[in-house]
PyMOL Python script that loads the backbone (N, CA, C, O; Angstrom):
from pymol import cmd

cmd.read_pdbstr("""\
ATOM      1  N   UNK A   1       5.683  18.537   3.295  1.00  0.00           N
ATOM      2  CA  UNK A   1       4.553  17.891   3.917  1.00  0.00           C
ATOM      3  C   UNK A   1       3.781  18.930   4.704  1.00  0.00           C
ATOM      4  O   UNK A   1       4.372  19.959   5.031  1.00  0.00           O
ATOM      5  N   UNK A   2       2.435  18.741   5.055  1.00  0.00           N
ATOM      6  CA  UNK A   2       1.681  19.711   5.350  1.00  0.00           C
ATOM      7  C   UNK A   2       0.019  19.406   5.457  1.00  0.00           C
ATOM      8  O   UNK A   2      -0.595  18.540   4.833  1.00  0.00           O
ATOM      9  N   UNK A   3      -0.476  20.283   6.342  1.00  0.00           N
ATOM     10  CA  UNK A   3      -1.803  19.007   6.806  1.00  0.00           C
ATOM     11  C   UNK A   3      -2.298  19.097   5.609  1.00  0.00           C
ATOM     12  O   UNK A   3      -3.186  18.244   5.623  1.00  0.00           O
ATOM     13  N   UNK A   4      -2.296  19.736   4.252  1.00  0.00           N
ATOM     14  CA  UNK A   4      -3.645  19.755   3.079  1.00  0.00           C
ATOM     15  C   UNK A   4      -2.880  18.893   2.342  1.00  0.00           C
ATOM     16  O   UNK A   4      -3.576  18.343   1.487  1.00  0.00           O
ATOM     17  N   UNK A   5      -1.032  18.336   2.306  1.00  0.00           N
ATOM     18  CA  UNK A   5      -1.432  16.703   1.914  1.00  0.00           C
ATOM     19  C   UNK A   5      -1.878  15.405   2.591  1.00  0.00           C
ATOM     20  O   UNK A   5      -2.192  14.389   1.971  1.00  0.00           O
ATOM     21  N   UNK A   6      -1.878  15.553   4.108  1.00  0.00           N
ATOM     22  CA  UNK A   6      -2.433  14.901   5.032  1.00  0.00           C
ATOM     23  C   UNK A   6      -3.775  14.648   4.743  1.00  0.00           C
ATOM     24  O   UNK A   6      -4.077  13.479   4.502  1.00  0.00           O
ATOM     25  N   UNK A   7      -4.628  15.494   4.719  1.00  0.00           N
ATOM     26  CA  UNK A   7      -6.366  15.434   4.631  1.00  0.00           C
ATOM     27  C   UNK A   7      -6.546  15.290   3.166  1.00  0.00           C
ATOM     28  O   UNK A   7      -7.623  14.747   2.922  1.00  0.00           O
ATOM     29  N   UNK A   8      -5.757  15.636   1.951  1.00  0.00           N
ATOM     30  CA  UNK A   8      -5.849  14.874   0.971  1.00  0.00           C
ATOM     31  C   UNK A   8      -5.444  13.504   0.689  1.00  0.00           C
ATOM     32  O   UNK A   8      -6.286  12.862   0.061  1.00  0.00           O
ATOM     33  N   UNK A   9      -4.328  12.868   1.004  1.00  0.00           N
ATOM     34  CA  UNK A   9      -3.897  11.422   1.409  1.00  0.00           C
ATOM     35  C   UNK A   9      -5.486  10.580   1.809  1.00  0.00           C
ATOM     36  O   UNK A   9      -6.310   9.866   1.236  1.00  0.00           O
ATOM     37  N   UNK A  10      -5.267  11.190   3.144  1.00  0.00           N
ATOM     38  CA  UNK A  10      -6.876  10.560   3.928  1.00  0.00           C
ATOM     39  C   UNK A  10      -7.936  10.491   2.496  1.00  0.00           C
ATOM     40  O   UNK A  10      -8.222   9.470   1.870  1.00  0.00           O
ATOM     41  N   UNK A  11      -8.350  11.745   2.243  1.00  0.00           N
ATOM     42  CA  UNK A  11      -9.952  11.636   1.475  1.00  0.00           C
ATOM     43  C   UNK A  11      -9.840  10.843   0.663  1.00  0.00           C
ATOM     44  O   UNK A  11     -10.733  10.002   0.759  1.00  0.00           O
ATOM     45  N   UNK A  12      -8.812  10.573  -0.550  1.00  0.00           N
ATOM     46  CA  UNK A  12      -8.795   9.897  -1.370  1.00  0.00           C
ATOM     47  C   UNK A  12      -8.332   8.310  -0.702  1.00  0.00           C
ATOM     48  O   UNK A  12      -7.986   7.603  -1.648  1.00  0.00           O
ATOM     49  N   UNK A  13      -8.280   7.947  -0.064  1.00  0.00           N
ATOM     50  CA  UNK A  13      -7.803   6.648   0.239  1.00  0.00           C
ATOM     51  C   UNK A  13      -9.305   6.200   1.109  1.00  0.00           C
ATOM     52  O   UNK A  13      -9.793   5.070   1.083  1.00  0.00           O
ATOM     53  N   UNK A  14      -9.806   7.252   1.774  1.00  0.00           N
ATOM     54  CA  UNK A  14     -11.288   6.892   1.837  1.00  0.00           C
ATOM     55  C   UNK A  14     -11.930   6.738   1.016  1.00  0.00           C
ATOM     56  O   UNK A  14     -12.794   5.880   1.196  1.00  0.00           O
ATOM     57  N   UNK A  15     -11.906   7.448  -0.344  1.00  0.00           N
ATOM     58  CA  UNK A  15     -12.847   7.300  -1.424  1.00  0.00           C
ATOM     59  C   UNK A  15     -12.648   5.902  -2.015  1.00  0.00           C
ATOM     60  O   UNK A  15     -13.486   5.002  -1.959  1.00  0.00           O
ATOM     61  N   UNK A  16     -11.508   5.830  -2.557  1.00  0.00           N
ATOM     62  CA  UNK A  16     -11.182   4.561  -2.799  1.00  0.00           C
ATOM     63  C   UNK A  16     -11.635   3.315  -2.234  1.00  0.00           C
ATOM     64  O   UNK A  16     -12.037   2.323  -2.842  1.00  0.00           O
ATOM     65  N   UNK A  17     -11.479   3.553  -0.575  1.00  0.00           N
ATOM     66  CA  UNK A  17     -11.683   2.195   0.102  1.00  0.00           C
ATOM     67  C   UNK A  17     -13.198   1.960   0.523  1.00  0.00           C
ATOM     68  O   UNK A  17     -13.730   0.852   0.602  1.00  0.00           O
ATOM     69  N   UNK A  18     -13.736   3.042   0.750  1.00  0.00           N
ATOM     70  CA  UNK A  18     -14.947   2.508   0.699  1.00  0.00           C
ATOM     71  C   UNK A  18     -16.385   3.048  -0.413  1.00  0.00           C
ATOM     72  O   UNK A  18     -17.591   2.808  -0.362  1.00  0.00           O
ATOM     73  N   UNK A  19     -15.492   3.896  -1.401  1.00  0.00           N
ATOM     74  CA  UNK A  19     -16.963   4.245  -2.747  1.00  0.00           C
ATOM     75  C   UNK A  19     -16.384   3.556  -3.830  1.00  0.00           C
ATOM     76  O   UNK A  19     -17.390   3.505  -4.537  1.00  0.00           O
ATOM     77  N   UNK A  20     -15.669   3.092  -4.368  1.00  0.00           N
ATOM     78  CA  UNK A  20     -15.437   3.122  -5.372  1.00  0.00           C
ATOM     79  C   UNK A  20     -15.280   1.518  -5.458  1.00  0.00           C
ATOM     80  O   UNK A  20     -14.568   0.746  -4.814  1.00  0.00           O
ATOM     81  N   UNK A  21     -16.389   1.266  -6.689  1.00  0.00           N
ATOM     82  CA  UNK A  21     -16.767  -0.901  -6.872  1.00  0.00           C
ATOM     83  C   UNK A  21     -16.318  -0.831  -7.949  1.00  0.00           C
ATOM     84  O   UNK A  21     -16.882  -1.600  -8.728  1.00  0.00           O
ATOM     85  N   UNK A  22     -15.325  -0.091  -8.492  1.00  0.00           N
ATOM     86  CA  UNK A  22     -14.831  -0.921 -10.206  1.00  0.00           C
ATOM     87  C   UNK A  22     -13.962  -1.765  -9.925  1.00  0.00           C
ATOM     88  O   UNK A  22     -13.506  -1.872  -8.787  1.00  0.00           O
ATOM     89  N   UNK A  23     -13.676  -2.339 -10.707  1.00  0.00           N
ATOM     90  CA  UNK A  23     -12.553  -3.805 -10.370  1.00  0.00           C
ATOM     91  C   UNK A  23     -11.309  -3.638 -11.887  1.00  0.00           C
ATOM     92  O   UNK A  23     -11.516  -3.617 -13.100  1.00  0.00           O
ATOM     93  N   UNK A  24     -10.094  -3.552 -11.096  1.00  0.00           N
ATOM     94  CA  UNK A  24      -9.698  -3.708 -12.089  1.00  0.00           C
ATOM     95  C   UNK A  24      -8.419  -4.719 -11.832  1.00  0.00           C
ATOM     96  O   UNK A  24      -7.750  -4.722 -10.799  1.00  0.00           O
ATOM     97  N   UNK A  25      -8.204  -5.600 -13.004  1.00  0.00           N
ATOM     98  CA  UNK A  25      -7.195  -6.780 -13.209  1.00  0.00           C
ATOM     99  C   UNK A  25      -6.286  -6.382 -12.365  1.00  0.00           C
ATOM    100  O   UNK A  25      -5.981  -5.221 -12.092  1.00  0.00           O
ATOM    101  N   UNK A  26      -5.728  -7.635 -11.831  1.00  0.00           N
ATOM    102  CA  UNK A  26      -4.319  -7.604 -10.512  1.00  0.00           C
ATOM    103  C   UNK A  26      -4.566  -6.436  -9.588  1.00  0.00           C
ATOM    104  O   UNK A  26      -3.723  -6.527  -8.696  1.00  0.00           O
ATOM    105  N   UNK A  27      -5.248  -5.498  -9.411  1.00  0.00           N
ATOM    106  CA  UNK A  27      -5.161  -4.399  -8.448  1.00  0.00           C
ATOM    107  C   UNK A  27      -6.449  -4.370  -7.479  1.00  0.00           C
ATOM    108  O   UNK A  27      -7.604  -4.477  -7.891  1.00  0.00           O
ATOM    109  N   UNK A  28      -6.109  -4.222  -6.246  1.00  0.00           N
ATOM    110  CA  UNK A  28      -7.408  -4.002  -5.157  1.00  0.00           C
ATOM    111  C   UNK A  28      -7.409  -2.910  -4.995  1.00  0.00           C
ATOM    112  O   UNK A  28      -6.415  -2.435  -4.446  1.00  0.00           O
ATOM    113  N   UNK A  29      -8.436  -2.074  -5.364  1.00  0.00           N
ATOM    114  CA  UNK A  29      -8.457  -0.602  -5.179  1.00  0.00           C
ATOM    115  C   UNK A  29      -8.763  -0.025  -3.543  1.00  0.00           C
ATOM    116  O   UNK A  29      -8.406   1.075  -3.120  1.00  0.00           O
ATOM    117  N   UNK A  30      -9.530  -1.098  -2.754  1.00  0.00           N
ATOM    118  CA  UNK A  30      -9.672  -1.012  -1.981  1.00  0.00           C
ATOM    119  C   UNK A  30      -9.017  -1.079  -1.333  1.00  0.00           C
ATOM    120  O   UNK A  30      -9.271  -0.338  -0.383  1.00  0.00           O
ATOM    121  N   UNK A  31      -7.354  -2.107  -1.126  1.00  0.00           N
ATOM    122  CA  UNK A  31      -6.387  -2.056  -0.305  1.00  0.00           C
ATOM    123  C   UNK A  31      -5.472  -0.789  -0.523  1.00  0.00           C
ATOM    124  O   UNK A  31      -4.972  -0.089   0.358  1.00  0.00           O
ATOM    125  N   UNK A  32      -5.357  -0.639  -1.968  1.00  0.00           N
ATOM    126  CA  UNK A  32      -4.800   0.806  -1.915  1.00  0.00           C
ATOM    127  C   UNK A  32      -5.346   2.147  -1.211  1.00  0.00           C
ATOM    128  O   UNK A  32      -4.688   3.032  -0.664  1.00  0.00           O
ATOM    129  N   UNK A  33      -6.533   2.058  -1.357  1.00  0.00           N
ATOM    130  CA  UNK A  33      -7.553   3.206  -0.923  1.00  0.00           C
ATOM    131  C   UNK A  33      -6.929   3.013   0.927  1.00  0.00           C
ATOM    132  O   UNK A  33      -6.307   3.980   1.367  1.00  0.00           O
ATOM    133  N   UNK A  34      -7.068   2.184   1.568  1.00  0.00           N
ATOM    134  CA  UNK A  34      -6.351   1.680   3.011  1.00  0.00           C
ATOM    135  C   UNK A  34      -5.146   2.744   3.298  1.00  0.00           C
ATOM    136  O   UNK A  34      -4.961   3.683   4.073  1.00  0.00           O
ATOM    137  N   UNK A  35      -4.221   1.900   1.955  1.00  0.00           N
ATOM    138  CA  UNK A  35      -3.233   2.495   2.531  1.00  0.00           C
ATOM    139  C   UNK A  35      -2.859   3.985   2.213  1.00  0.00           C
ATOM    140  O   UNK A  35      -1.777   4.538   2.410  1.00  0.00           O
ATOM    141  N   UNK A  36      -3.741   4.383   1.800  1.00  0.00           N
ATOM    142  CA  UNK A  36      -3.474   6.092   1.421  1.00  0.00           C
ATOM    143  C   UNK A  36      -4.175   6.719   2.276  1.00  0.00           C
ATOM    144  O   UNK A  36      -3.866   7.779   2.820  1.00  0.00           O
ATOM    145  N   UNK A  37      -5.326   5.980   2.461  1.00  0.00           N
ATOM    146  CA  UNK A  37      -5.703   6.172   4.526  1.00  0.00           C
ATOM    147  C   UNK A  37      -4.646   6.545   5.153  1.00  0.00           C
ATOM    148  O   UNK A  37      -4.194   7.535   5.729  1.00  0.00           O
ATOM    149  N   UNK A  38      -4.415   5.648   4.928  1.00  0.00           N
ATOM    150  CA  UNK A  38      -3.181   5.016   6.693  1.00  0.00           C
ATOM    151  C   UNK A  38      -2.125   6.013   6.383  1.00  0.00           C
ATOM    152  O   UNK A  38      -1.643   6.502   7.405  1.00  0.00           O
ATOM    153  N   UNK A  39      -1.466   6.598   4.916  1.00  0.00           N
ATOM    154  CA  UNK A  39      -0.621   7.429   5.038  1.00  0.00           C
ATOM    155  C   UNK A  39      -0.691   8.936   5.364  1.00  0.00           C
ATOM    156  O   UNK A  39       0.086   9.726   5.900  1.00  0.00           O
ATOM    157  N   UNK A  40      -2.134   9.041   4.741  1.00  0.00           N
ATOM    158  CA  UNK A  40      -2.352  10.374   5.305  1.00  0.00           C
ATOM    159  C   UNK A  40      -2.681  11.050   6.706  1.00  0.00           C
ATOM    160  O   UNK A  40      -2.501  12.242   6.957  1.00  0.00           O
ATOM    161  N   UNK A  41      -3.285   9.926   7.735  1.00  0.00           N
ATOM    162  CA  UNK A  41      -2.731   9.910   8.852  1.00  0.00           C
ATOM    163  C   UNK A  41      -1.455  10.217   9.546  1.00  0.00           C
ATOM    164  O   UNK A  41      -1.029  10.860  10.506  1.00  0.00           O
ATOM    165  N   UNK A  42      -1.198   9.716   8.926  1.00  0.00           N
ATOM    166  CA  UNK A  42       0.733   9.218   9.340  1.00  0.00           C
ATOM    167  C   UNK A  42       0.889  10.985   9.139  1.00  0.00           C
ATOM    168  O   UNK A  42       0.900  11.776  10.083  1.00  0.00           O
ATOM    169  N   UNK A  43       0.992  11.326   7.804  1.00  0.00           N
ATOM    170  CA  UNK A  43       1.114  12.978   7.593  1.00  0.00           C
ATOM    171  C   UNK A  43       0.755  13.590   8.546  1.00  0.00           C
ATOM    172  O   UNK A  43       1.600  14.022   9.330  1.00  0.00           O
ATOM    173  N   UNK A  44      -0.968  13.862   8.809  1.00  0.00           N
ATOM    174  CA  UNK A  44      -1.128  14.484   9.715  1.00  0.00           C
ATOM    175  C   UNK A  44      -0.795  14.495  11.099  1.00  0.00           C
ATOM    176  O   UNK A  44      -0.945  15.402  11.919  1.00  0.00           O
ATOM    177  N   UNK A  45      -0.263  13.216  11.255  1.00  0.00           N
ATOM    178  CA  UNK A  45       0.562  13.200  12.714  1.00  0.00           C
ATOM    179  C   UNK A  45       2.059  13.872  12.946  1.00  0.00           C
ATOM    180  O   UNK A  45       2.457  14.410  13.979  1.00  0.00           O
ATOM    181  N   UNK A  46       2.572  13.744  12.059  1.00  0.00           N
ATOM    182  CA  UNK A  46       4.236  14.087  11.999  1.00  0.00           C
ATOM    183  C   UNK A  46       4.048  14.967  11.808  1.00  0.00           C
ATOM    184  O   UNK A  46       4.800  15.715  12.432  1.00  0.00           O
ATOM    185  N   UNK A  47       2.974  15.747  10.854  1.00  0.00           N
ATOM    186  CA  UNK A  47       3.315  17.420  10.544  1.00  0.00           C
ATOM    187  C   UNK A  47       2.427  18.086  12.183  1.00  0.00           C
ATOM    188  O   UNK A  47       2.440  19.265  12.538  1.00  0.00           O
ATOM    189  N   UNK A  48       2.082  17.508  12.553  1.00  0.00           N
ATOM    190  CA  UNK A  48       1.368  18.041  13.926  1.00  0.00           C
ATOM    191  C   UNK A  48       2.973  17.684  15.546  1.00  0.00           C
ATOM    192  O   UNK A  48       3.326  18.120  16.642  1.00  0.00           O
ATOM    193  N   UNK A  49       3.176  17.093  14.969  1.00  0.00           N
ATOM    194  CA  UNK A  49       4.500  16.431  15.745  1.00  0.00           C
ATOM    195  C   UNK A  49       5.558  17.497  15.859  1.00  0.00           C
ATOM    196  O   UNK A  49       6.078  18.070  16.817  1.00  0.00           O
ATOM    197  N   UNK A  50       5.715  17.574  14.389  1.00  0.00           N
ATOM    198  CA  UNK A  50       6.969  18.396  13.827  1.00  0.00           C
ATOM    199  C   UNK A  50       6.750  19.861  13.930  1.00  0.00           C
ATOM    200  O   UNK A  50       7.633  20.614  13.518  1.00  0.00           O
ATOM    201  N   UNK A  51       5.301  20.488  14.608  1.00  0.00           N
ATOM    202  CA  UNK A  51       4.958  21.764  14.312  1.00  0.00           C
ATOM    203  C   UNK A  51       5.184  22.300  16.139  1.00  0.00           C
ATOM    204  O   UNK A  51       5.396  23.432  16.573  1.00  0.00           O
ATOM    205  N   UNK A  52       5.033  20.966  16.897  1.00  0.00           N
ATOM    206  CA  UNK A  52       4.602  21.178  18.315  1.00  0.00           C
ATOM    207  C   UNK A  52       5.777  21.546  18.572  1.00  0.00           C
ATOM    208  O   UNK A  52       5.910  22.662  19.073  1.00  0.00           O
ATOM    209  N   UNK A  53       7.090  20.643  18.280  1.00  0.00           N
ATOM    210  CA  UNK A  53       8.760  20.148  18.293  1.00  0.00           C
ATOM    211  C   UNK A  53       8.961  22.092  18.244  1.00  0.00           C
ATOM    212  O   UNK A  53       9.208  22.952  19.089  1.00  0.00           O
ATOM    213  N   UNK A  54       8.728  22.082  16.961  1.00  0.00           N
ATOM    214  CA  UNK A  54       9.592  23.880  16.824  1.00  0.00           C
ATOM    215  C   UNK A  54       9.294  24.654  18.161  1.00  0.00           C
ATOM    216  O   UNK A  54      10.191  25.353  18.632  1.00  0.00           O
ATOM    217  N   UNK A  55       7.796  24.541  18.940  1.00  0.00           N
ATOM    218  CA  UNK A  55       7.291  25.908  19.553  1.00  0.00           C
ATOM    219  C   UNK A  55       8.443  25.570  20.535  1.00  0.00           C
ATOM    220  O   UNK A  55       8.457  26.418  21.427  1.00  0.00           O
ATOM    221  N   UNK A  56       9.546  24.509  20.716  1.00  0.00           N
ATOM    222  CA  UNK A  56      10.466  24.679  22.544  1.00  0.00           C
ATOM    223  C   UNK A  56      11.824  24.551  21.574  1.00  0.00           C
ATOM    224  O   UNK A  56      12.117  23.880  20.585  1.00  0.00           O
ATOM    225  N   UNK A  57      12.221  25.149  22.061  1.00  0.00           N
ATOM    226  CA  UNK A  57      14.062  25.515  22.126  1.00  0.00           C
ATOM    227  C   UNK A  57      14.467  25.115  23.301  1.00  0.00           C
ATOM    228  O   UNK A  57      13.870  25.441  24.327  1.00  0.00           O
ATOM    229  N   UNK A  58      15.543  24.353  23.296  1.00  0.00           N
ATOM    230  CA  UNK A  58      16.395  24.306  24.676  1.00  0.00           C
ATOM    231  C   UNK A  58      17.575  24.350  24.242  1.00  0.00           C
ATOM    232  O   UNK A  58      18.051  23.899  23.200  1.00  0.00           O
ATOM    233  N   UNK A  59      18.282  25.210  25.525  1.00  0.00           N
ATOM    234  CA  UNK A  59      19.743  25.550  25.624  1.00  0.00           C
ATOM    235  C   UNK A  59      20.595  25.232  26.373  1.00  0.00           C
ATOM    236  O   UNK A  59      20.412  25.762  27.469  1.00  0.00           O
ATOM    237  N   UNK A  60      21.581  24.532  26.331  1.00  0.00           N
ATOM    238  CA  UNK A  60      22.452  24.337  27.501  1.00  0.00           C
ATOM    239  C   UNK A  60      23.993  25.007  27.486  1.00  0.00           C
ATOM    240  O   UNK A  60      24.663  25.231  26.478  1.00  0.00           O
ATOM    241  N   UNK A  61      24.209  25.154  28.286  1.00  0.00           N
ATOM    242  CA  UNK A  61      25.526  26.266  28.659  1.00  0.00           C
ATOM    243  C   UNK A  61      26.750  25.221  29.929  1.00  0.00           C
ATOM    244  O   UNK A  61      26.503  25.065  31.124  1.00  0.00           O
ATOM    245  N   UNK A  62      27.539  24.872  29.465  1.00  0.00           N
ATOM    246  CA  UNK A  62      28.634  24.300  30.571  1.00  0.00           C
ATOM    247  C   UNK A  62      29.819  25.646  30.479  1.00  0.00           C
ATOM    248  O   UNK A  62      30.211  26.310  29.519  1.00  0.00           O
ATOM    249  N   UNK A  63      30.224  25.686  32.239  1.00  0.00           N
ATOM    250  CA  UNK A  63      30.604  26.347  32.648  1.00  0.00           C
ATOM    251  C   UNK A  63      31.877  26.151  33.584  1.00  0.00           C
ATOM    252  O   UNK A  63      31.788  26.205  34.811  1.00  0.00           O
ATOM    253  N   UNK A  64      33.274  25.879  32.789  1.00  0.00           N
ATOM    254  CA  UNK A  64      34.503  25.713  33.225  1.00  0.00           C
ATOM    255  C   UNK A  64      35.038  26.594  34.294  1.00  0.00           C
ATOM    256  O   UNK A  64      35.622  27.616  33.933  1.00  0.00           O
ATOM    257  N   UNK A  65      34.907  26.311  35.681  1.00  0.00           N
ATOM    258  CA  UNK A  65      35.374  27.142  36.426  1.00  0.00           C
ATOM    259  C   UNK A  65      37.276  27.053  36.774  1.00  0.00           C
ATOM    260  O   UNK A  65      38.067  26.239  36.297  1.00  0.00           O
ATOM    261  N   UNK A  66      37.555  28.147  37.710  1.00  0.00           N
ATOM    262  CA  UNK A  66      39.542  28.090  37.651  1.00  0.00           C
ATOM    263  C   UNK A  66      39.585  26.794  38.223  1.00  0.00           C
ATOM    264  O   UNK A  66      40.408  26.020  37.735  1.00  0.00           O
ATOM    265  N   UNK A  67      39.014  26.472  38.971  1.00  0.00           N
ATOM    266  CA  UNK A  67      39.013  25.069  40.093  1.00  0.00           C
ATOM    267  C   UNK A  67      38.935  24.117  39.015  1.00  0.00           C
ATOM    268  O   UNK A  67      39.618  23.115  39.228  1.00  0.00           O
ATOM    269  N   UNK A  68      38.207  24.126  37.745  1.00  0.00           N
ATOM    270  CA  UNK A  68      38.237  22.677  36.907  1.00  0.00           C
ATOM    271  C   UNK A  68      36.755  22.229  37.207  1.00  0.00           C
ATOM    272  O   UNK A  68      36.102  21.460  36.501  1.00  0.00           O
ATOM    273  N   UNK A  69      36.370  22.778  38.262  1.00  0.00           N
ATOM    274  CA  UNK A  69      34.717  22.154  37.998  1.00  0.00           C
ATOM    275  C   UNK A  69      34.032  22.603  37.126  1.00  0.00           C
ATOM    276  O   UNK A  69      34.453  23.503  36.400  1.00  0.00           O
ATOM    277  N   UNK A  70      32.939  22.131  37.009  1.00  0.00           N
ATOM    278  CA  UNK A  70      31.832  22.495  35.637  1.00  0.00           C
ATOM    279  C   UNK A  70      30.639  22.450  35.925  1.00  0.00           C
ATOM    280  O   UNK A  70      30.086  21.413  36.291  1.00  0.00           O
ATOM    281  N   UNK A  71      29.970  23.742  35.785  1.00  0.00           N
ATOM    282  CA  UNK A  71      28.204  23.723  36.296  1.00  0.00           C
ATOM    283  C   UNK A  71      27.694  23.759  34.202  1.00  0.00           C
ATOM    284  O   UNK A  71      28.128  24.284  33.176  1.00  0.00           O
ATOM    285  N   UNK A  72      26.904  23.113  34.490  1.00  0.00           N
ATOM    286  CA  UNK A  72      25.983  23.192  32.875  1.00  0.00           C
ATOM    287  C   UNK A  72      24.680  23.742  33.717  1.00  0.00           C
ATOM    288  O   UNK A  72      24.373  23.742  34.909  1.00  0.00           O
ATOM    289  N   UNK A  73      23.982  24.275  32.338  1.00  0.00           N
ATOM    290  CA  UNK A  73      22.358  24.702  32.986  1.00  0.00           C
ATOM    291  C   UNK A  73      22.030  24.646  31.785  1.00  0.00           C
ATOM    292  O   UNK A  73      22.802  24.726  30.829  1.00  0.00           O
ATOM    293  N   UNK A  74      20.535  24.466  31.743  1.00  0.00           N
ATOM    294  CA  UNK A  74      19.719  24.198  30.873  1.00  0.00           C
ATOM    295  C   UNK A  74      18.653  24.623  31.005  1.00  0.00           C
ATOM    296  O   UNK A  74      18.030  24.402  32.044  1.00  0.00           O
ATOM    297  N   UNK A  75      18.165  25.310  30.054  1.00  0.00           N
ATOM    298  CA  UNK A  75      17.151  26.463  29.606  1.00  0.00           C
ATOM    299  C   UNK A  75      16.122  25.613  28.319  1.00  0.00           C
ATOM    300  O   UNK A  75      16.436  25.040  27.276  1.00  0.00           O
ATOM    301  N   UNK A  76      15.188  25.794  28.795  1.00  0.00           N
ATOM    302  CA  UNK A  76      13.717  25.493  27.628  1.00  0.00           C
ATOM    303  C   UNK A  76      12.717  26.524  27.636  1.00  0.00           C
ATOM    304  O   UNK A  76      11.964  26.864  28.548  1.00  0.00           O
ATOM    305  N   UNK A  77      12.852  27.025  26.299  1.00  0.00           N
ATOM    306  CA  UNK A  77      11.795  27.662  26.422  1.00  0.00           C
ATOM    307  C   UNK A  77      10.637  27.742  25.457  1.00  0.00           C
ATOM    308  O   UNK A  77      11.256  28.114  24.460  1.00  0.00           O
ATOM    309  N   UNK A  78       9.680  27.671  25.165  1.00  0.00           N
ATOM    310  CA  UNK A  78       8.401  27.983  24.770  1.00  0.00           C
ATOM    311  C   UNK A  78       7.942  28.868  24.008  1.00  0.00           C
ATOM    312  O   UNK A  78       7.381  29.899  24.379  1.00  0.00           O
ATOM    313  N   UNK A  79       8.110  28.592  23.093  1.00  0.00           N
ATOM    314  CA  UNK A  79       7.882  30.328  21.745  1.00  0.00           C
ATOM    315  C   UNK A  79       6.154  30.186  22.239  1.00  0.00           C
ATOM    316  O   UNK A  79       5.498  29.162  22.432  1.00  0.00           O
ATOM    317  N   UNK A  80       5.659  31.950  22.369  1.00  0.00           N
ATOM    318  CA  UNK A  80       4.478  32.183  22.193  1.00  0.00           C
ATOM    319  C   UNK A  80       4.074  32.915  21.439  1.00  0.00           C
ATOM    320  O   UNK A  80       4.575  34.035  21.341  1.00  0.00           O
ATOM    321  N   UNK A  81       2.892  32.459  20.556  1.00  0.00           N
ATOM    322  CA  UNK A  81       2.709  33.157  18.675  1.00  0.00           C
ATOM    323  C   UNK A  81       1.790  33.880  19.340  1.00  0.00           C
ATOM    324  O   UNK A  81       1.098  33.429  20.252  1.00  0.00           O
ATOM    325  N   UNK A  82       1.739  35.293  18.809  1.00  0.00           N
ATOM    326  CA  UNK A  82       0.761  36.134  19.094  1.00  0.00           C
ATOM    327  C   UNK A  82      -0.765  35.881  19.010  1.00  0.00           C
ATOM    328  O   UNK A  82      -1.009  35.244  17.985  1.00  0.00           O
ATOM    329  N   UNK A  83      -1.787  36.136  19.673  1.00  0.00           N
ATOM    330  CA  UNK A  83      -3.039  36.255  19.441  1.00  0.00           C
ATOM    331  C   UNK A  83      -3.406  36.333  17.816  1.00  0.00           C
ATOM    332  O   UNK A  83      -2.637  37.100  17.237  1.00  0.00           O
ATOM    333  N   UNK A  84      -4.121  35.892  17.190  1.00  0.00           N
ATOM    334  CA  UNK A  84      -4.774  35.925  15.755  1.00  0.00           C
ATOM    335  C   UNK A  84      -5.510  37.210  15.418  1.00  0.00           C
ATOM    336  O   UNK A  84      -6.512  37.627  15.999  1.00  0.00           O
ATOM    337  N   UNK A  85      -4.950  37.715  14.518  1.00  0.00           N
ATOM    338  CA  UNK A  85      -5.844  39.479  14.491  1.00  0.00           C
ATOM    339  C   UNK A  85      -7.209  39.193  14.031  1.00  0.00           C
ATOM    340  O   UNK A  85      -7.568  38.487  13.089  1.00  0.00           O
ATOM    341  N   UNK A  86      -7.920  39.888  14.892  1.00  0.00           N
ATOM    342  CA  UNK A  86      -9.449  39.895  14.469  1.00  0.00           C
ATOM    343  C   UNK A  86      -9.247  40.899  13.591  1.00  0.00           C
ATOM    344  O   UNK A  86     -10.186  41.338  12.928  1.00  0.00           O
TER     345      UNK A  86
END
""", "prot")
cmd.dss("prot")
cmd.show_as("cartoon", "prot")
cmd.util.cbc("prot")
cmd.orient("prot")
């Protein structure tokens, strides 16, 4: 998955739903055209979801001391992608 099937999903489910007047037996082209809308949305959300998700890592570390107590810590961090080469 990936936004260019996202924005393809979308276009064609726009085309469908609102250019296209042929009619054909048992099928609404127009409700289909909807829902290939509605899915390619959906794409472009999750692959925008799923892209944000990667940039943080978090780590946690528990820490058994002689006493039997236990400190954990927890670390997040933030990948930063380099500047875009001009």
């Amino acid at each position: 998955m990936g936004y260019g099937l996202g924005v393809f999903l979308t276009a064609l489910g726009l085309i469908l739903a609102l250019a296209v007047q042929d009619v054909i037996d048992a099928i609404d082209l127009t409700l289909i055209g909807w829902i290939l809308a509605l899915a390619g949305v959906l794409v472009l959300v999750l692959t925008a979801v799923q892209t944000n998700a990667r940039r943080q890592h978090t780590t946690t570390a528990t820490t058994t001391h002689s006493d039997g107590s236990q400190t954990t810590e927890q670390r997040t961090t933030e990948r930063q992608d380099p500047p875009p080469a001009v």
